[in-house]
C-alpha positions as CSV (number, residue, x, y, z in Angstrom):
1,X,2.2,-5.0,24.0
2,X,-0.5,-3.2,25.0
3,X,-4.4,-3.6,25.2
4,X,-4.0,-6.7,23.5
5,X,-7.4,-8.6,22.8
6,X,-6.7,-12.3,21.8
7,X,-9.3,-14.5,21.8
8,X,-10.3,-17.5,24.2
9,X,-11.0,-20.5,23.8
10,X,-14.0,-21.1,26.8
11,X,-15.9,-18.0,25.6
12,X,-16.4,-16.2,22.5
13,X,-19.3,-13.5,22.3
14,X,-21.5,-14.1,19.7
15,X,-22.2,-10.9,17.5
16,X,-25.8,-10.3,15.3
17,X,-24.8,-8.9,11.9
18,X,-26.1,-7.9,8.9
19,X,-24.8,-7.9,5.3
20,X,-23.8,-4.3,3.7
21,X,-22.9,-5.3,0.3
22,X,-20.4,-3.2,-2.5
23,X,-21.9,-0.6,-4.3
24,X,-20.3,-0.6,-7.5
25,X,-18.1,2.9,-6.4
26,X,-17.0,1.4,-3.3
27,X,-15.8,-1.4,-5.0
28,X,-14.3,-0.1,-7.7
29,X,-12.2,2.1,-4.9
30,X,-10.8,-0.6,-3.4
31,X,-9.4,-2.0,-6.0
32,X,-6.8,-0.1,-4.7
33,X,-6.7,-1.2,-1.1
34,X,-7.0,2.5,-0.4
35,X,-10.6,2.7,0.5
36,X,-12.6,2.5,4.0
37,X,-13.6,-1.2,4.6
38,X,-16.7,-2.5,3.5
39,X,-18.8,-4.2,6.5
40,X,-18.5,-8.1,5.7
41,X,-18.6,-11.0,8.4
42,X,-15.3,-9.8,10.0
43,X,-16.8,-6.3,11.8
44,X,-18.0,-5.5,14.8
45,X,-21.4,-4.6,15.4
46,X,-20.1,-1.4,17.0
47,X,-17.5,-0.7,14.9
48,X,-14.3,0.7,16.8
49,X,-12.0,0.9,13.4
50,X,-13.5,4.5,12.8
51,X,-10.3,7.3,12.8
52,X,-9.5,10.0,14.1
53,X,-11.3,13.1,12.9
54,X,-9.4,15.3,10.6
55,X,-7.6,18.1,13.0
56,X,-6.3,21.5,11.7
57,X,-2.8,21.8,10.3
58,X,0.2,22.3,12.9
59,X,1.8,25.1,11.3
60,X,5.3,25.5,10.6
61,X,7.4,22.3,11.1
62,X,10.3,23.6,12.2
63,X,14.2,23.1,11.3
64,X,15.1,19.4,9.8
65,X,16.6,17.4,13.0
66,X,18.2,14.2,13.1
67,X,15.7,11.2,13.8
68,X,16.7,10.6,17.9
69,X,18.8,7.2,18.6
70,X,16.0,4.9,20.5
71,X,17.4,1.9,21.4
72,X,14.4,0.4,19.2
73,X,16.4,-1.8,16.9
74,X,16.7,1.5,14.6
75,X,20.2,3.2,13.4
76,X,19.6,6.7,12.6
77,X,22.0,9.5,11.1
78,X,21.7,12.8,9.6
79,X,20.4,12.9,6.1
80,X,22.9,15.9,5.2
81,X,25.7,13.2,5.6
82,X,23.7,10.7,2.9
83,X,24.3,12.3,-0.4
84,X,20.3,13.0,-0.7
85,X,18.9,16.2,-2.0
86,X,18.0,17.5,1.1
87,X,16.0,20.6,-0.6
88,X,13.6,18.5,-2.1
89,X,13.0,16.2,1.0
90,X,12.2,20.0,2.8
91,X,10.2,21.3,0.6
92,X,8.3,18.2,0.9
93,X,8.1,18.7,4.7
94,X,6.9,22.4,4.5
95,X,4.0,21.1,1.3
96,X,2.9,18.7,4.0
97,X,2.9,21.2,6.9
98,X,1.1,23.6,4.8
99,X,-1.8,20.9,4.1
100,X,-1.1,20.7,0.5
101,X,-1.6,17.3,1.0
102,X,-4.6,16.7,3.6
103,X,-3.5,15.3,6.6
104,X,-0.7,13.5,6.6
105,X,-0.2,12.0,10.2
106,X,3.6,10.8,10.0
107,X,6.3,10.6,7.3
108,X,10.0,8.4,7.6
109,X,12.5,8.2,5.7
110,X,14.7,5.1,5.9
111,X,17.6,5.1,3.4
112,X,20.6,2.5,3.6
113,X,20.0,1.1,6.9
114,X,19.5,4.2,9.2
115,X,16.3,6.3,9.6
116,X,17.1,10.1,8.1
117,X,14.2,11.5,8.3
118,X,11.2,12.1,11.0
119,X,8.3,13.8,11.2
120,X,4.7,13.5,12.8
121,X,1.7,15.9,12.0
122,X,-1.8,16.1,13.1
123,X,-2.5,12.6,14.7
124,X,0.6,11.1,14.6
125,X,3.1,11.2,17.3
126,X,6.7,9.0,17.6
127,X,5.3,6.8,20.5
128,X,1.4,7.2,19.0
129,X,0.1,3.5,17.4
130,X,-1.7,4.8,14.0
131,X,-4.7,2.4,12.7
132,X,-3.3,0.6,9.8
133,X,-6.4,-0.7,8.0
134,X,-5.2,-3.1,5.6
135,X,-1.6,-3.2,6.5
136,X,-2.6,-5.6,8.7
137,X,-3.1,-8.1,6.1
138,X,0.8,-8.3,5.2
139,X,1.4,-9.5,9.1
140,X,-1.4,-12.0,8.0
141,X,1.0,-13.0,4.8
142,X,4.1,-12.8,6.9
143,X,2.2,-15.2,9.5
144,X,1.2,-17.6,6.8
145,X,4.6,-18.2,5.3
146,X,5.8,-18.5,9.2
147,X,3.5,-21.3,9.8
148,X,4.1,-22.6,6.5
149,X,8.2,-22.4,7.6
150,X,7.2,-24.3,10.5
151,X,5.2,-27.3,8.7
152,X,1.8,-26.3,10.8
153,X,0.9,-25.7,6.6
154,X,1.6,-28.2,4.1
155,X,1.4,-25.6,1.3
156,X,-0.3,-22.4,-0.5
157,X,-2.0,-25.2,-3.3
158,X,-3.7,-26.8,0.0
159,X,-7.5,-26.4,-0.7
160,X,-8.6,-23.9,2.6
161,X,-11.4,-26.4,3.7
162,X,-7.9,-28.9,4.6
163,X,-7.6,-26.6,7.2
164,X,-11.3,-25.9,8.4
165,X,-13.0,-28.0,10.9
166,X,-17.1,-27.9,11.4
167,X,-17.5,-27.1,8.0
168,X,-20.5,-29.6,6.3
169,X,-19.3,-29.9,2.7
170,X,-22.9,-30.7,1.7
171,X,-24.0,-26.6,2.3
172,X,-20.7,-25.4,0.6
173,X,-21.2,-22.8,-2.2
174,X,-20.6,-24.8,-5.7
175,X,-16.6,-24.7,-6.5
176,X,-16.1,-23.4,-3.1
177,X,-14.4,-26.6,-2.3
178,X,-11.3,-25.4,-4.4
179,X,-10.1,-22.6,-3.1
180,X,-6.7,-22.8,-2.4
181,X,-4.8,-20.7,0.0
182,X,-3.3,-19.0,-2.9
183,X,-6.8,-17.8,-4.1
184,X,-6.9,-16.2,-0.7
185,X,-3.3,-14.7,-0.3
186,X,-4.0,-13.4,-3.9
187,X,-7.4,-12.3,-3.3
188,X,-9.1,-14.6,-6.0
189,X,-11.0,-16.6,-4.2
190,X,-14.1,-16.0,-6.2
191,X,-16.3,-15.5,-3.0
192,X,-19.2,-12.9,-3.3
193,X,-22.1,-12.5,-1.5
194,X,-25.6,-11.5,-3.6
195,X,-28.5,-9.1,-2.8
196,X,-29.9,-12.6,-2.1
197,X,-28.4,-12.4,1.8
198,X,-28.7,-8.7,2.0
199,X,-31.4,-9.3,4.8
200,X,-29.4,-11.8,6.3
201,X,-28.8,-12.4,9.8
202,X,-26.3,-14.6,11.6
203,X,-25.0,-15.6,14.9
204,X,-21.0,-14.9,14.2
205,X,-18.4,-17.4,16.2
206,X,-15.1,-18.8,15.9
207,X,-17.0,-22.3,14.6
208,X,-19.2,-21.1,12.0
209,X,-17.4,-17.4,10.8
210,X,-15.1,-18.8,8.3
211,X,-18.2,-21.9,7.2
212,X,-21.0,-18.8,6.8
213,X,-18.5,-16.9,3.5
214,X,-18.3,-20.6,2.0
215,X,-21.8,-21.4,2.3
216,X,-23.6,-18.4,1.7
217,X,-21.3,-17.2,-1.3
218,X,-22.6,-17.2,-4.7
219,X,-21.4,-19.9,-6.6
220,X,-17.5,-20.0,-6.8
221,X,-14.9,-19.8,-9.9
222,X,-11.9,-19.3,-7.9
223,X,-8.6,-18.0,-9.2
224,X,-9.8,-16.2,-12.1
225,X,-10.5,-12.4,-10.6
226,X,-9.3,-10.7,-8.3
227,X,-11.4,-8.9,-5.8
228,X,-9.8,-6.6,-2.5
229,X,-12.5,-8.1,0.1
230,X,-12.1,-9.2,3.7
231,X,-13.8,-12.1,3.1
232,X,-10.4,-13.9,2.0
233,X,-8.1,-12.9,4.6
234,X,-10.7,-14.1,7.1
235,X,-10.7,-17.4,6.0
236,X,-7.3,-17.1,6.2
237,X,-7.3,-16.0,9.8
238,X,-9.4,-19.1,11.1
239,X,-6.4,-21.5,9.1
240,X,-3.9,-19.7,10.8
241,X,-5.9,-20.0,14.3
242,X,-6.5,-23.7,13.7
243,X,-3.2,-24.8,12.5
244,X,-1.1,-23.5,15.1
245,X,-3.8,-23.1,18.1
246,X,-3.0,-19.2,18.3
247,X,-4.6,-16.4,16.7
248,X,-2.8,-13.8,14.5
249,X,-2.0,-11.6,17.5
250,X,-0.2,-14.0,19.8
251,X,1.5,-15.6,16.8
252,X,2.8,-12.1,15.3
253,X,4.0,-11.8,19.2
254,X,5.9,-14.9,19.2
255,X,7.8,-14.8,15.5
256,X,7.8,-10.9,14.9
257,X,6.8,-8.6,17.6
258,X,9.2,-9.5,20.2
259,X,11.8,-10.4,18.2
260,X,11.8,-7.0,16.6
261,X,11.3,-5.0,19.5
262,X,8.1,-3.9,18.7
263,X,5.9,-3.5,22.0
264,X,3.8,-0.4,21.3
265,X,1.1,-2.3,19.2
266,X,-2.3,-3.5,19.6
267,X,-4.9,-5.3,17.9
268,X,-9.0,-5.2,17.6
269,X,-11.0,-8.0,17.9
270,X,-13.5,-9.5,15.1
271,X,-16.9,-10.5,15.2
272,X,-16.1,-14.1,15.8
273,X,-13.5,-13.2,18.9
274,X,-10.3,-13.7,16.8
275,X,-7.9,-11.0,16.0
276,X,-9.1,-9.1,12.9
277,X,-6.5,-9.9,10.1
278,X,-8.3,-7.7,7.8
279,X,-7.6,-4.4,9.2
280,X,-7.5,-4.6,12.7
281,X,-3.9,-3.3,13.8
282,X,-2.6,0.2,15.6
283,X,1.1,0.0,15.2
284,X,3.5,3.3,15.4
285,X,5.5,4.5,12.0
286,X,9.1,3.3,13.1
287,X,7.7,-0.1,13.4
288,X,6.3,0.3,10.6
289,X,9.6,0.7,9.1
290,X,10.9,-2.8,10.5
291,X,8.7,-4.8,8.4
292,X,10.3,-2.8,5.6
293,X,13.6,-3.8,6.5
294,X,12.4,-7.6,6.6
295,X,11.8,-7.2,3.1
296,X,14.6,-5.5,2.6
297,X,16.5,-7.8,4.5
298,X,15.0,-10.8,2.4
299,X,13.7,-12.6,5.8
300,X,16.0,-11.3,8.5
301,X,15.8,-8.2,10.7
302,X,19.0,-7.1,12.4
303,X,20.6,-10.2,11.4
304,X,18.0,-12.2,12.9
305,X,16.1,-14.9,10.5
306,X,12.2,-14.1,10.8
307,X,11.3,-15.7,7.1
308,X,12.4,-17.6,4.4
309,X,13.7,-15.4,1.2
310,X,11.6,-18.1,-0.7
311,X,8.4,-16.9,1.3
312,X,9.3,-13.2,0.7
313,X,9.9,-13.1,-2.8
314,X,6.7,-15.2,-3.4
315,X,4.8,-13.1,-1.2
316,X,6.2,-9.6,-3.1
317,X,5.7,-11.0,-6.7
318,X,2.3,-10.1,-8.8
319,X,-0.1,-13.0,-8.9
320,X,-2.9,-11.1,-10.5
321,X,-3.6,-10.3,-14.0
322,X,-4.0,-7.0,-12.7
323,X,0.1,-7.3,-12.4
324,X,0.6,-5.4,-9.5
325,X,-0.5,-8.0,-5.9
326,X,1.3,-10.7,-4.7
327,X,0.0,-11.8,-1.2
328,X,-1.5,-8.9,0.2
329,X,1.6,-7.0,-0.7
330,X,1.2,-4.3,-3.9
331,X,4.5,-3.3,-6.5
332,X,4.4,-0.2,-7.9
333,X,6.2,1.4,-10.8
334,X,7.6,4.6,-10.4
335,X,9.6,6.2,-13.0
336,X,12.8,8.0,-12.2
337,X,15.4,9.5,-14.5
338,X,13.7,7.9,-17.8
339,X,13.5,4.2,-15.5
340,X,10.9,1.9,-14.3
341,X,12.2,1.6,-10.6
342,X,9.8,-1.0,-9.0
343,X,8.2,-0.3,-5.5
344,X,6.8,-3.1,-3.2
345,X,4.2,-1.4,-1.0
346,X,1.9,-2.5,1.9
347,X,-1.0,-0.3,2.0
348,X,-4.1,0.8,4.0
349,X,-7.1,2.9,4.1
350,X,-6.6,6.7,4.1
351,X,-3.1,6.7,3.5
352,X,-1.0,4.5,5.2
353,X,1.8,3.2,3.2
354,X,4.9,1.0,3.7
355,X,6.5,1.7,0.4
356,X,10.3,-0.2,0.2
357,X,12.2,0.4,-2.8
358,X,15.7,-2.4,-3.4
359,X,17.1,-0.7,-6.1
360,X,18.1,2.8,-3.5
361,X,17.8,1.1,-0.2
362,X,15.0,2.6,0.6
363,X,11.7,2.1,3.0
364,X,9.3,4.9,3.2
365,X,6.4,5.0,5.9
366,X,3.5,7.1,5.5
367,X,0.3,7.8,8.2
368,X,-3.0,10.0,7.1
369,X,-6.1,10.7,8.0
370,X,-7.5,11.8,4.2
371,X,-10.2,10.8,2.8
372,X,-11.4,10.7,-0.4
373,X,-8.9,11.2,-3.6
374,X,-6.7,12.4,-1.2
375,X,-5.3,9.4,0.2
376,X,-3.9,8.2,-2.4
377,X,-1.4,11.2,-2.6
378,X,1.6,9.3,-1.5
379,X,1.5,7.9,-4.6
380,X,2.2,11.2,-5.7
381,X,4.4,13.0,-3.6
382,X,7.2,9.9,-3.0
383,X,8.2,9.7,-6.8
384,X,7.4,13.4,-7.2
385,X,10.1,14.7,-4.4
386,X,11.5,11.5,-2.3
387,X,13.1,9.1,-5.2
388,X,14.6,11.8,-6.7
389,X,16.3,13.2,-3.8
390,X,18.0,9.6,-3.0
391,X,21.4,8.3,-4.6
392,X,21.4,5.1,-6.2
393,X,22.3,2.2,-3.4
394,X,26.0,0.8,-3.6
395,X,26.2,-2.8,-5.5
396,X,27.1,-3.9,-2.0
397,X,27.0,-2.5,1.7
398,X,28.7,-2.8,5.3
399,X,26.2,-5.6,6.0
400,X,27.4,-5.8,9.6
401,X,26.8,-1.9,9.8
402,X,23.5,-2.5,8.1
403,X,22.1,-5.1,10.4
404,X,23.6,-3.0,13.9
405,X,21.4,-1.6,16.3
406,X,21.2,1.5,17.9
C-alpha cells in the first residue's frame, strides 16, 4: 500500500485542539452519515480530509465499453450479455455526464459476480484512491468482528473501559462506565460534549485520546439514542489498537487488504497518531466493490474466509430505533415493482456509497464530490434507473464461477 501512516509506539506527536461543537443543522445532517465531519478529538489540527474542489463536467462519456479484465480479483463481462436494461443504465451515464447530478466522481456496476459497468468523471479515475469519509468506519466494524473471531475480544456486551488502559475511573463521566462496544458499533453511546468545554484545550495522545471523550462528556445514558459522531468509533479505534497491538491500518493490511488484493489504499493519521477510523481512508471504487462482495459473500471473498456470517449479519442488521444502522453499516428500502427490496449501504460524506443489494446480486459503488442536498442523490438515481434495469438473481448460482478470478 501506499503512503501508509501507522502509528509508533516510541513517538506520538502530541496535537493542541479545540472543541467545535454541533450546531443543531449540522447535526441534524448527519443523521445521515452524509455530511462533512464535525471537528471532535479525532482531527488534525491541520486538517488534510478536505476534497477535491468541484471541477467542470467532462463532456460526453463516450460509447458503453466493457469494464477491462485486471487481474485484481474482479471478473468482468459485458452488461448487454446480463439480461439488464441497458437503456436505462445509459441514460443514467449521459444524466451524470451532463451534471444532472453534481459531480459524481465514479460509478460501478457489479451484478452476479462480474463488474458490468465502469465509469469515472471529474475526480475519479480507475487507479485514483477517492477519500471515503465515513466508509472508513465499516473497515472499523469489519476489524472488530476480526479481532472478536480471533478471541483478542471477549464480546460486543464487554463494557469499552475492559479494554482501555490509563483510564482513572474516578474522572469518568457518570454512566460512562457502561458503555458497551455495542453502544459504540451502534452509535449509542450517549457521549456528548457541552458548551461547558467549548474553550477547551488538550494535549491529544494515544494514552489519554480515548480517556478525554469519557471524562469530559456530559453525563452518560448509553444505549438509548443514537447519535452519528466520531466520538464512538474512536474509542473504538484505541480497543482495537490495544487488543491486538496494531492499529486499524496494519490490521485491515493483515485480514483484508492483502488478502483481497487491494494495494492502491492509504490511510490519514489522527490527532493521537493512530489511523483515523472515523473517516480517514482513500481507497479506489473497484475495491470498493470487494467489500461488497464480502457481504455478499456472507464472510468470504473469492472463496477465501475473511469473517464470520454470524459477525456479518449482526453487523448489517438495524440496532437503532431509528431502524435503519447496524454497526456502522446503513439498510435502505427501495421500492421496486410494488416491493420493499432491502439495501445494505456503507456510506460517506458527499456521496460515496457502497450500496449491495442480495435479492439481484447486486453491489453498486458510488464516488462524488457534491455538497450540499446533492450528495445524497444516489439515493435517488440507483432505485430511479439501476434496480430497475437488473433481473431478479437466480435462486442459486455457479458458485465456483462466482468466486473465480480474473
Amino acid at each position: 500500500m501506499q503512503s501508509k501512516q501507522w502509528c509508533r509506539n516510541d513517538s506520538f506527536t502530541m496535537v493542541v485542539f479545540s472543541f467545535a461543537l454541533f450546531s443543531s443543522t449540522a447535526f441534524a445532517d448527519a443523521q445521515d452519515g452524509l455530511s462533512d465531519e464535525v471537528v471532535t478529538l479525532n482531527q488534525l489540527a491541520t486538517d488534510i480530509s478536505q476534497p477535491t474542489a468541484i471541477k467542470a463536467p467532462q463532456g460526453n462519456i463516450g460509447q458503453y465499453r466493457t469494464p477491462d479484465s485486471r487481474n485484481d480479483g474482479l471478473l468482468t463481462a459485458d452488461m448487454h450479455g446480463m439480461g439488464i436494461d441497458t437503456q436505462r443504465i445509459n441514460q443514467l451515464r449521459q444524466d451524470i455526464t451532463a451534471g444532472n447530478y453534481g459531480q459524481i466522481d465514479s460509478l460501478l456496476i457489479h451484478h452476479k459476480g462480474k463488474l458490468v459497468s465502469e465509469d469515472y468523471w471529474h475526480d475519479g479515475g480507475i487507479d485514483k484512491p477517492h477519500f471515503m469519509f465515513s466508509i472508513t468506519k465499516n473497515m472499523l466494524s469489519n476489524a472488530i468482528g476480526k479481532a472478536i473471531e480471533l478471541g483478542y475480544i471477549d464480546s460486543v456486551n464487554d463494557p469499552a473501559i475492559k479494554y482501555l488502559s490509563n483510564i482513572d475511573r474516578k474522572q469518568l463521566a457518570a454512566g460512562s462506565e457502561f458503555i458497551t462496544l455495542h453502544d459504540l458499533l451502534s452509535m449509542q453511546s450517549g457521549i456528548s460534549i457541552s458548551n461547558n468545554h467549548a474553550a477547551h484545550q488538550a494535549s491529544i495522545t494515544v494514552d489519554n485520546h480515548a480517556a478525554l471523550y469519557l471524562t469530559l462528556s456530559d453525563n452518560v445514558v448509553p444505549g438509548q439514542r443514537f447519535k452519528y459522531q466520531g466520538a464512538d468509533t474512536d474509542i473504538l479505534n484505541h480497543v482495537l489498537f490495544n487488543t491486538t497491538g496494531k492499529d486499524l491500518a496494519a490490521f485491515t493490511e493483515e485480514y483484508f487488504f492483502t488478502p483481497m488484493a487491494i494495494d492502491n489504499a492509504y490511510w490519514e493519521e489522527s490527532a493521537c497518531g493512530l489511523t483515523k477510523a472515523s473517516s480517514g481512508l482513500h481507497m479506489t471504487s473497484r475495491d470498493m466493490l470487494k467489500f461488497g462482495m464480502l457481504v455478499l459473500g456472507e464472510g468470504q471473498f473469492n472463496g477465501k474466509p475473511l469473517l464470520t456470517k454470524g459477525w456479518l449479519d449482526t453487523a448489517t442488521t438495524p440496532k437503532t430505533r431509528n431502524g435503519n444502522y447496524g454497526y456502522f453499516w446503513w439498510t435502505q428500502n427501495f421500492r421496486l415493482n410494488g416491493k420493499e427490496i432491502n439495501t445494505i449501504s456503507a456510506r460517506g460524506a458527499r456521496g460515496q456509497f457502497i450500496f449491495v443489494n442480495p435479492e439481484l446480486d447486486l453491489i453498486v459503488a458510488v464516488t462524488s464530490s457534491n455538497t450540499g442536498q446533492q450528495r445524497r442523490v444516489p439515493l435517488q438515481f440507483v432505485p430511479e434507473y439501476i434496480l430497475p434495469a437488473i433481473p431478479p438473481a437466480k435462486e442459486s448460482r455457479d458458485d465456483d464461477k462466482y468466486f473465480s478470478t480474473g
